[in-house]
C-alpha positions as CSV (number, residue, x, y, z in Angstrom):
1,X,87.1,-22.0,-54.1
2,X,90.8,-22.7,-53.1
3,X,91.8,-20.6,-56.4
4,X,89.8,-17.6,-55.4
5,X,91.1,-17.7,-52.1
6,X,94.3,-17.4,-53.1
7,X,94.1,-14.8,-55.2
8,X,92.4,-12.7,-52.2
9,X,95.3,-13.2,-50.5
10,X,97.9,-12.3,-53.5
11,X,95.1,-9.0,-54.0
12,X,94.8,-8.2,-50.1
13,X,99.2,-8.7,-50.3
14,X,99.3,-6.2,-53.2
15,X,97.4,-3.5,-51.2
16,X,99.5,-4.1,-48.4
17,X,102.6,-3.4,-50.6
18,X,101.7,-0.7,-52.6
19,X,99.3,1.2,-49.5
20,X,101.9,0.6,-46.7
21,X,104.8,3.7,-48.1
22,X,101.9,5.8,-49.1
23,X,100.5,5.9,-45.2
24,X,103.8,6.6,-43.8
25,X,104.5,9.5,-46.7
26,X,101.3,10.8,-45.9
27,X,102.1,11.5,-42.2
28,X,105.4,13.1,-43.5
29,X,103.8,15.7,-45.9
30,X,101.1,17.6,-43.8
31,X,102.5,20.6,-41.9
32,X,103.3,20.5,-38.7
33,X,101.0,21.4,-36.4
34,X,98.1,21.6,-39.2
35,X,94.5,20.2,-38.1
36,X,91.1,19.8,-39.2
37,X,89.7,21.4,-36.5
38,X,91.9,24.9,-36.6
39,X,90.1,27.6,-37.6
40,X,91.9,31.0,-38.7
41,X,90.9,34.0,-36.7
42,X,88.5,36.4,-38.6
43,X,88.1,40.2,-38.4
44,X,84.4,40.5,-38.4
45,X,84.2,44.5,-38.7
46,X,85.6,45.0,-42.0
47,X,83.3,42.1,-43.7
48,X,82.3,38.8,-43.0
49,X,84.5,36.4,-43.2
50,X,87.7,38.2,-44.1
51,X,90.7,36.4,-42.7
52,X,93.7,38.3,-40.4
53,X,97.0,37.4,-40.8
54,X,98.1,35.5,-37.4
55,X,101.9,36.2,-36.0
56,X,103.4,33.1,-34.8
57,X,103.4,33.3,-31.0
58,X,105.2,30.9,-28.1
59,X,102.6,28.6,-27.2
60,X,102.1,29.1,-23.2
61,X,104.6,32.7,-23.7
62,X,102.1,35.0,-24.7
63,X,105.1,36.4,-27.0
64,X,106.1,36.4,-30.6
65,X,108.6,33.9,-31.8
66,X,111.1,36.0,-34.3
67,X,111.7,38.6,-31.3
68,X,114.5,39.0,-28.4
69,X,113.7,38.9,-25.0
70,X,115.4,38.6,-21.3
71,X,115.6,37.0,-18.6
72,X,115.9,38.1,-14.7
73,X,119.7,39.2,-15.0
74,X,119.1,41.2,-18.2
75,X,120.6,38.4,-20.9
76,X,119.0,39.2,-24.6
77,X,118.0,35.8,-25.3
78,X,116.2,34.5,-28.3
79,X,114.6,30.7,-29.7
80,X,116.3,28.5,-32.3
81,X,115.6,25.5,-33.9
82,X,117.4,22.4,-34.0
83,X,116.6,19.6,-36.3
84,X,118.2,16.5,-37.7
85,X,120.8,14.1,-36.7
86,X,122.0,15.4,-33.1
87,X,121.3,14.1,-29.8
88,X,118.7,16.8,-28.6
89,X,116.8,18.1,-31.6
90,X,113.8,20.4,-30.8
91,X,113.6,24.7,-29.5
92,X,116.4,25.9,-27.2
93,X,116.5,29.3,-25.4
94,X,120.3,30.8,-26.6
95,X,121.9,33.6,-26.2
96,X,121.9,36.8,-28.4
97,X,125.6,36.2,-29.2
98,X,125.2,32.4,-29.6
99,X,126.8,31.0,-33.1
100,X,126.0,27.6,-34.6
101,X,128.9,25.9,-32.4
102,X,127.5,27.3,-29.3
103,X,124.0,25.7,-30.3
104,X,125.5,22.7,-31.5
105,X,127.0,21.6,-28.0
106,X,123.9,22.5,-26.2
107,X,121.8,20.0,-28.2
108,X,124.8,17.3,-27.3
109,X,126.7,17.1,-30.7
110,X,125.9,15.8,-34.0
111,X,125.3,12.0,-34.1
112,X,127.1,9.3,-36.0
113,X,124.6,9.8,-39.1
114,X,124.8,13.5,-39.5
115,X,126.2,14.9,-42.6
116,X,128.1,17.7,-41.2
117,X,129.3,19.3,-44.6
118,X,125.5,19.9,-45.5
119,X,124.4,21.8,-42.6
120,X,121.8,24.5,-43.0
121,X,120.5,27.8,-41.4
122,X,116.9,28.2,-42.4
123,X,115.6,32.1,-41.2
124,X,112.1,32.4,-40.1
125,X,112.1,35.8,-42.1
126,X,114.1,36.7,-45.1
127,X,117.6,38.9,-44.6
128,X,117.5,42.3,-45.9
129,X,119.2,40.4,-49.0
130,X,116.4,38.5,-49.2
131,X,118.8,35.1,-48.6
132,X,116.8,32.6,-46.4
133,X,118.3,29.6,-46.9
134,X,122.4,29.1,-45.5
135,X,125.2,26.6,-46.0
136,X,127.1,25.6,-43.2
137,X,129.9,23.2,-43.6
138,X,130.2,21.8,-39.6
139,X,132.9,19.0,-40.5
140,X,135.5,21.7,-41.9
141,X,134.7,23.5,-38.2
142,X,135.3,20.6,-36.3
143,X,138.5,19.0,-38.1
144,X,140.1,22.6,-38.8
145,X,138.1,25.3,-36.4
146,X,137.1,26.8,-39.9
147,X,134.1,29.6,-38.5
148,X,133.9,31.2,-42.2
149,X,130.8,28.9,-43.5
150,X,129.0,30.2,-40.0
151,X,126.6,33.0,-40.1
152,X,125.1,35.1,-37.3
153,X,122.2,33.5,-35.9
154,X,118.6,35.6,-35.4
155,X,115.3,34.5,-33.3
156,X,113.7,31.7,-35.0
157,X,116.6,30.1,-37.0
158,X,116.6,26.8,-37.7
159,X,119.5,24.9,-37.5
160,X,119.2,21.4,-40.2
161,X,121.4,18.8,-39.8
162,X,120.9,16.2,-42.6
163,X,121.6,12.7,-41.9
164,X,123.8,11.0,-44.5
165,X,122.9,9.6,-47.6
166,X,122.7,5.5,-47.7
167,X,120.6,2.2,-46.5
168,X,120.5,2.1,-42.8
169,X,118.6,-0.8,-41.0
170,X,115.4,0.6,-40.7
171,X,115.2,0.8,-44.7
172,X,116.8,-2.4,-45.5
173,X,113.8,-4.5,-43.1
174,X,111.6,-2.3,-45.7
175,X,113.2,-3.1,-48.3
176,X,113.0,-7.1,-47.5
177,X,109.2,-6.7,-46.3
178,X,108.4,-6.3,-49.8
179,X,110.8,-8.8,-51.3
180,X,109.1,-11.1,-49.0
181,X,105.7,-9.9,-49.8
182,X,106.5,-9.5,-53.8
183,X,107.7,-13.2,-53.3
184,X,104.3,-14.2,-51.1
185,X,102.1,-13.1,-53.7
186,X,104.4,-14.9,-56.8
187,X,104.6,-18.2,-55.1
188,X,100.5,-18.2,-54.1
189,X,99.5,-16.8,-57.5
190,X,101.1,-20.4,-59.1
């Protein structure tokens, strides 16, 4: 009896260790903003079940999110999207004009994990090029004011700031939950 229940233990340990990353992976991959209970809008006049294509609106704005707009003193104003390591990550309401230094005081500065040499502009839609995907290198602007990496911003951009490479704590207590677990289920299984 005391065997058995020790290898329950070791078995209900194992799961733990092996099912634990899997959950939190799982929460990473699925789109944002996916759900089980969205339903696509259909066009039921040219056939059943037919699905439209949907354009990305503001929620609450009523108005598409790759377009200008203004404001009550006539400023062309547009979204962009910041993500990553800097203080105040999420949609900001720039100016037309607005380059990626402009953004990147209004969301407080990158933080003291940001790797600021691999920087990205993500477009919402693809340049006449075809290019969607930019390189920015933010630490040569900051130490020398070198603007030639930066490219002109449009409605929808995204902005990535990467965080740098390495263990930080957060990983390292994951890293000794299993040693400790690894080590739990060794020393019951003898």
């Amino acid at each position: 009896m005391k065997k058995s229940f020790k290898h329950l233990v070791a078995l209900v340990l194992l799961v733990q260790i092996f099912l634990s990353p899997l959950m939190s992976l799982t929460a990473l991959a699925e789109p944002y903003g996916s759900s089980l209970y969205s339903s696509p809008s259909r066009d039921y006049s040219s056939g059943y079940g037919q699905q439209q294509p949907r354009q990305q609106v503001m929620p609450g704005y009523g108005m598409p999110v790759d377009t200008y707009f203004t404001d009550n003193m006539g400023n062309i104003l547009m979204y962009v999207n910041v993500l990553g390591e800097v203080y105040k990550p999420g949609q900001h309401i720039v100016r037309q004009d607005a380059d990626i230094s402009t953004v990147l005081s209004m969301v407080g500065g990158s933080n003291d994990d940001a790797n600021l040499k691999k920087a990205k502009v993500l477009r919402y839609k693809p340049d006449e090029d075809g290019k969607q995907i930019y390189s920015v290198n933010l630490k040569d602007y900051l130490e020398e004011g070198d603007r030639s990496t930066f490219v002109e911003l449009k409605p929808n951009d995204t902005i990535v700031i990467p965080e740098k490479k390495g263990i930080d704590g957060n990983m390292a207590l994951r890293i000794a939950s299993i040693v400790v677990s690894v080590a739990s289920v060794i020393a019951i299984s003898k």
